[in-house]
N, C-alpha and C positions, 0 to 999 in steps of 0.2 A: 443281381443282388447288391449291386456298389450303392444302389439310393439307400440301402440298409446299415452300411458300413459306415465307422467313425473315420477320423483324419488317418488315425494312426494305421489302421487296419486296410484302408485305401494302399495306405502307402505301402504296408509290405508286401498288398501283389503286384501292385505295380514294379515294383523291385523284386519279385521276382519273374513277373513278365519279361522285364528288359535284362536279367540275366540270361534267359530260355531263348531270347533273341539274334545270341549268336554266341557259338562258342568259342569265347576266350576269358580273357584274366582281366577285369574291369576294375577299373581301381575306385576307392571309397567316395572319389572326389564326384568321378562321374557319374556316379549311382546316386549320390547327394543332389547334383545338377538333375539328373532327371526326375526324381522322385520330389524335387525342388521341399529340400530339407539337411539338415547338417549331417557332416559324417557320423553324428556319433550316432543318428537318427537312426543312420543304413548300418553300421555292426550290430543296433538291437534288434532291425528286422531281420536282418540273416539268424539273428541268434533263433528269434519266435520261428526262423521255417525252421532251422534246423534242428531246435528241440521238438517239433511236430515231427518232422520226416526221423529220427530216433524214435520218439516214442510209439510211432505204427511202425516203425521196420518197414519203409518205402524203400524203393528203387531208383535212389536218387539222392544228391547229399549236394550239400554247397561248402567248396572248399577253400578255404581260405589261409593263403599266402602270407607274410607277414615282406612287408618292403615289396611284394606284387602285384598282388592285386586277389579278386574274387571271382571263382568261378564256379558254375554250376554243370556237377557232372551226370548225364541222366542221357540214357539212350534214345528215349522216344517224348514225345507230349504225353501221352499214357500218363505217368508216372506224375508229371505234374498235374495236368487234369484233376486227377486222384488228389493231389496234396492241396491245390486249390479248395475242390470239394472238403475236404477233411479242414481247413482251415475254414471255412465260410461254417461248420454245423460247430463249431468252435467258439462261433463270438457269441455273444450275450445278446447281439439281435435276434437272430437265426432261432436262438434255442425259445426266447419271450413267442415270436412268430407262431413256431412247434408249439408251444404250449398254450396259446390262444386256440391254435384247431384243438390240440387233444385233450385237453384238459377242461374239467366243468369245476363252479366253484371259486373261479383266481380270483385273488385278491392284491392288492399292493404289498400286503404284511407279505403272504404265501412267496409270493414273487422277490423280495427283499432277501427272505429267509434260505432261499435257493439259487442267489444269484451271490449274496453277502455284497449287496448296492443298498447306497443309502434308497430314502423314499427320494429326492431331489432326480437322482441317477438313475432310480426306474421312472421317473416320470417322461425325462427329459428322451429317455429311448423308445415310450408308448406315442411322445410327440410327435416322432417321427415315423413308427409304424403308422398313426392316425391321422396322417397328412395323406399317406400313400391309400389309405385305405376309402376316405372318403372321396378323392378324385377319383375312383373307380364307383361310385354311386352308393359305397354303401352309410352305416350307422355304427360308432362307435361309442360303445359306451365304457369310459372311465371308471366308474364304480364297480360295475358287474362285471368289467372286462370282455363282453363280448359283440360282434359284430354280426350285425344282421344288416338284412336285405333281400333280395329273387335268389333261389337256394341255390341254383344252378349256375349263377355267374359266382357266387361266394366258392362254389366247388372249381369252378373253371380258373379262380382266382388261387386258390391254393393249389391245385394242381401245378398251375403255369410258377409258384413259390418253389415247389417243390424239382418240379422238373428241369428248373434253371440248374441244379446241381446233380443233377442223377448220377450216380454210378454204381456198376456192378458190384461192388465190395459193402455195399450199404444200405440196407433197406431202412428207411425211414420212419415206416410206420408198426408206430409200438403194439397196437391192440389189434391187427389183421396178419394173420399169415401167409406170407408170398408163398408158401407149397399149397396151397388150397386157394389161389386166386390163378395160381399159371393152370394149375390139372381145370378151374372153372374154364378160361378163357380157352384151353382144349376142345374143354366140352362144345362151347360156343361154337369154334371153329366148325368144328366138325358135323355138328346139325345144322348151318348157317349154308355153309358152303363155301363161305368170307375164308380170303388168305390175307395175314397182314405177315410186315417183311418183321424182322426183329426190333428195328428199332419201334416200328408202330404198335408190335408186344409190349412191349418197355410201357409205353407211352399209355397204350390200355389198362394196362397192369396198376400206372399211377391212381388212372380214376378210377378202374375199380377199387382201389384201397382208399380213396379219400370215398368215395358215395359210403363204402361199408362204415368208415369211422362216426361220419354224419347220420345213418341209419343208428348205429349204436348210440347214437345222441339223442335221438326222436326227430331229426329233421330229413324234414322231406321236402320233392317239387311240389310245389301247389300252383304254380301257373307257368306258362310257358309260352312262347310269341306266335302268336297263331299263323304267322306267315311263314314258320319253316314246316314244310311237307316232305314226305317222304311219297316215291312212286309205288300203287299198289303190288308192283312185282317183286320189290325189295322187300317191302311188308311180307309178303308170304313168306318169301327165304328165308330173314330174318324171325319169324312167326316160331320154328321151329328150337330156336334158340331161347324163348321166353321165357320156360320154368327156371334155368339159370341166370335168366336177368332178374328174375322174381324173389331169388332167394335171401329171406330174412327181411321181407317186405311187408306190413301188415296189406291185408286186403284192401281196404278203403284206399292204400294211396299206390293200388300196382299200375291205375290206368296210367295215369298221369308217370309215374316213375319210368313205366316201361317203355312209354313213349319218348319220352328226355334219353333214355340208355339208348335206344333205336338210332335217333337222331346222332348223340354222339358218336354211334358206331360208326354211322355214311358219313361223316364228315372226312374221316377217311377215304381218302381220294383213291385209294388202294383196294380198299377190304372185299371189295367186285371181283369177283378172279377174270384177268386178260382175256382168257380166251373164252368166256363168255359173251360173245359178242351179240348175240339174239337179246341178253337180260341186261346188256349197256343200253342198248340202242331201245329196246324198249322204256325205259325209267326215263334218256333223252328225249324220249316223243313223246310221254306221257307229260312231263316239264314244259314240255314247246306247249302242247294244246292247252292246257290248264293255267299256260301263262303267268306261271309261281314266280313269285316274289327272286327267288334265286337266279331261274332260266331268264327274268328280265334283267338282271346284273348283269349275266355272262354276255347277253344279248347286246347288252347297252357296253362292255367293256370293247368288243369286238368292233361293234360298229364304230366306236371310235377312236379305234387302232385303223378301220379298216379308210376313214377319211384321213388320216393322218401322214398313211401311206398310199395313197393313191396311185402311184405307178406301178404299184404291185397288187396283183390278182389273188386277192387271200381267201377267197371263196374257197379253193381248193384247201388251201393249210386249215382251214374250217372246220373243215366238213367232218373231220373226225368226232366218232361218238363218242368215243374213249377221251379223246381231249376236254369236249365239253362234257361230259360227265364228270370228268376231274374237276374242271374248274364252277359247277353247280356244288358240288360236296364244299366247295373250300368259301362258296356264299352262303352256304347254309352255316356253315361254321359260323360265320361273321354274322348271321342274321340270326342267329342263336343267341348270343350276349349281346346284344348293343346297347348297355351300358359300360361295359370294361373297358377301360380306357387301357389300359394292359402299359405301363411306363417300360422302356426297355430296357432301363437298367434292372428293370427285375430277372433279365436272363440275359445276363452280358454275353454270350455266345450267340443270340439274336443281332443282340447291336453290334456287334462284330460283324457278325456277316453281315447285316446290312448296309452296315457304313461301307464295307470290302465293295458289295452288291454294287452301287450308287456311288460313287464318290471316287475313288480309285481308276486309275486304268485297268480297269478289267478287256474281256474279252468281248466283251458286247457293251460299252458305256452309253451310247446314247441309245440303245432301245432300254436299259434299266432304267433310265431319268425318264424316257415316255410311259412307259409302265404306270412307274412310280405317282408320275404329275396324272396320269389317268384315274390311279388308283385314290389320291387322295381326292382329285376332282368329283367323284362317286361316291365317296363315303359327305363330302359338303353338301350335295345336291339332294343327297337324300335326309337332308338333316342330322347327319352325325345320328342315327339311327343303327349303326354300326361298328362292329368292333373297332378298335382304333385301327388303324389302315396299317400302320408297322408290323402289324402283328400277323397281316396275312399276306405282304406284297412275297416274304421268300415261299410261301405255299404257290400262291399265284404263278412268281418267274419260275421255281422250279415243274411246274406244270408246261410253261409254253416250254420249257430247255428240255424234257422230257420228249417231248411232243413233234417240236418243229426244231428245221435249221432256223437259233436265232440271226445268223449270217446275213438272212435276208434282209433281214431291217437295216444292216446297218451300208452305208459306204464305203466297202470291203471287197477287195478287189478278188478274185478266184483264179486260186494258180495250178497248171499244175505240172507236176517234174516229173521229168523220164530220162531215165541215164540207162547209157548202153551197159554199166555194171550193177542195174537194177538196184534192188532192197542194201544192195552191198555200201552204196552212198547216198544212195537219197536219203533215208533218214538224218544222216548227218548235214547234209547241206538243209533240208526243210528246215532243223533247228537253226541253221545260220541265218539262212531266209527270215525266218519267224522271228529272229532278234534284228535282223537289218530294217523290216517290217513293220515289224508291232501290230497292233489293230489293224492294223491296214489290208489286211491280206488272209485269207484262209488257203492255206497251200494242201494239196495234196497228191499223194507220189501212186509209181506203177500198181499197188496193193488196190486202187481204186480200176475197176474195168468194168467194159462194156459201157462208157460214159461218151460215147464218139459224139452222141448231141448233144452235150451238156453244153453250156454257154461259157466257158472259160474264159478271165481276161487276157490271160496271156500261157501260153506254155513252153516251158524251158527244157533242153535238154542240148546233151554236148553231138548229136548227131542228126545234121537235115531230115533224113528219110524218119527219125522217129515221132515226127512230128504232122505229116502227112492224115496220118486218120482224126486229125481236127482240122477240118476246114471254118470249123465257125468261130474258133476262138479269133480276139479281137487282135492279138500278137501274140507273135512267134520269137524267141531266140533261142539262137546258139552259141553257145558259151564256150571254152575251152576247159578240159579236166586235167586236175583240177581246176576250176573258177580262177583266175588273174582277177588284181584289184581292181583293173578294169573293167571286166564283169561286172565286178558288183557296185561300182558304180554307175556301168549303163541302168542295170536292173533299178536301182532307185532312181533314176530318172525316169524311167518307164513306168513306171509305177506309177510315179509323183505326175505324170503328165495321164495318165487312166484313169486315176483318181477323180484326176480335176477333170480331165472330161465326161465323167459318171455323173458328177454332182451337178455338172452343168446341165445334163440330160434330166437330173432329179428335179434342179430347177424348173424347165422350162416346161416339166407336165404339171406341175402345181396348179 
């Protein structure tokens, strides 16, 4: 939502970000430095959160010291979460946005009259929605105020406006009932056979309240890209579900309507119940031979995951149906709008995680950068035919973290600890390990059994004989308990030289 927001309105979540960032008593100076803006800039934004978190009676206040500093006191994220959202349906962007979907009739007067902004000041804020709005493919028109373009990415385009802020305290949408869309998607539920988890509720819930507001408008699908297919097995399942996707549908547009709701439904990677495994693998096989547009992405991502890692045998990590069924639903999604360029400031919680995902020492760093460099390699080659690739890489990663150890990819070495006083220390020394470590190492303690052939790079523990039922691990020590700083300097030397003899072995099958 930040591409939507003015200088000022940036800056007070940014200051309240960096208050939430750790708690203590920050003084105005350095709220000013980071928010790169005067003190007197940061007393008005505390002021703006805190007459918001008063006026809704939040869980949360920002207190402030005189000669101390400022501090924010609040138990959980929750709480701001919440104050964020409340502040974003606050500003004058957000509410013109709301009132381009809901509203027929806007005019610049209407818009002036409701906002009490001159004409210059509604302009200067339609400039910026209609910047953001024609890089996604569509048509803006100034006069009549409204945007057109394929009905389906305009819906998938507000959804993703909307859903950037969701929260539980706040239904969005003025002219649909959320008690008559949750008891619908019940109904769905239950003749489908589809389970979604809560938050994929959430997330159903948005578009059915955006397709009802556009139904109430007169707009409808009238085309749709002929390369996303659904499997006829899904179709029956899903068949049973149709008079509730139909409703308040004129007849002439239910084929085409019912078909777009069908598809949005599978794009859910979930909505298959797990233990369905006959009606996974079916829809799977029925992809493979019909050679759909989807099955040849997942096809074509794998394979080139699968040259990339060459000394690893991924045919097995493959073969799953469940996995490649996931990751078919999440090209179909992308092969569904490929005009959305989808910018991520539109859902700063995307760009967050993504930038976390990629960029950061995470837990897996270089298999997300191959991913990632895979992911946009495929959306270039097919001509940008595609949603924008940001938009599905954390569907994607969280499909293979589901799925597979991402361990495998990466140069991580496998440890594992057994102490003669079991659960009682291991847990505490794996944390020591896993900070002396870092990436480097995937540890795990006595709670793992029956692993006697697992390949282990090294196994540690304070007693000879508990080390005997791994013969194939690559080393062994013994350490004394508790651990002497000596240990733990062998252990990084150990490490630091398995490491490099891993990578050397990676090297030399290339």
């Amino acid at each position: 939502m930040t591409t939507f927001l003015d200088k000022n309105e940036k800056r007070d979540l940014d200051i309240l970000y960096h208050l939430y960032s750790e708690d203590k008593l920050w003084s105005a100076e350095e709220l000013a430095t980071v928010a790169n803006c005067s003190v007197k800039s940061v007393t008005s934004s505390v002021s703006t959160l805190n007459e918001l978190i008063s006026e809704y009676d939040l869980d949360c206040w920002i207190q402030i010291e005189r000669h101390l500093g400022i501090r924010l006191c609040t138990d959980s994220y929750a709480s701001i979460y919440h104050l964020e959202s409340l502040y974003i349906q606050n500003t004058i962007t957000y509410q013109l946005m709301d009132k381009l979907f809901h509203e027929r009739d806007l005019s610049i007067t209407k818009l002036q009259d409701a906002f009490f902004l001159s004409r210059s000041s509604i302009y200067r804020k339609l400039a910026i929605i209609e910047t953001f709005i024609l890089s996604n493919g569509f048509n803006f028109s100034k006069t009549e105020l409204t945007i057109t373009g394929p009905e389906a990415s305009i819906r998938e385009f507000f959804y993703l406006f909307y859903i950037s802020i969701a929260d539980d305290h706040f239904w969005p949408f003025k002219t649909v009932s959320q008690a008559h869309l949750e008891n619908k998607l019940v109904k769905i539920e239950e003749a489908s056979h589809f389970k979604l988890s809560y938050a994929e509720k959430l997330r159903v819930l948005y578009r059915l309240a955006i397709n009802s507001v556009r139904y109430q408008q007169k707009h409808y699908v009238l085309e749709l890209p002929d390369i996303v297919k659904i499997a006829p097995n899904l179709e029956v399942e899903l068949a049973a579900a149709a008079e509730y996707f139909m409703e308040g549908i004129p007849v002439k547009y239910q084929q085409l309507e019912y078909q777009y709701l069908s598809l949005v439904y599978l794009t859910y990677a979930n909505t298959i119940e797990v233990n369905n495994t006959l009606g996974i693998e079916e829809a799977v096989d029925w992809n493979r031979k019909e050679k759909t547009k989807a099955y040849e992405l997942v096809a074509e991502l794998l394979d080139k995951m699968s040259n990339i890692y060459p000394q690893l045998d991924l045919s097995e990590y493959f073969a799953s149906s469940l996995f490649i069924y996931k990751l078919i639903s999440v090209a179909n999604y992308a092969l569904l709008y490929p005009m959305l360029d989808v910018d991520l400031d539109l859902n700063d919680r995307w760009n967050k995680r993504f930038r976390s995902l990629t960029f950061s020492s995470l837990e897996r760093p270089k298999f997300t950068e191959v991913l990632w460099e895979l992911i946009v390699e495929i959306h270039e080659e097919n001509n940008r035919e595609l949603i924008n690739p940001h938009h599905v890489f954390y569907f994607i990663y969280s499909v293979f973290n589901q799925s597979l150890d991402l361990h495998i990819f990466e140069n991580t070495l496998k440890i594992k600890l057994i102490m003669e006083a079991g659960y009682l220390s291991e847990s505490e020394l794996k944390e020591k390990l896993a900070r002396l470590l870092g990436n480097d190492a995937k540890i795990v303690t006595s709670d793992i059994r029956n692993d006697e052939k697992e390949p282990y790079d090294l196994i540690i523990s304070d007693l000879p004989f508990l080390t005997i039922d791994y013969p194939d691990a690559k080393q062994q020590y013994i350490w004394a308990f508790p651990p002497m700083k000596r240990d733990w300097q062998n252990i990084k030397m150990m490490t630091e030289m398995l490491s490099f003899d891993s990578q050397k072995e990676k090297d030399a099958s290339v």
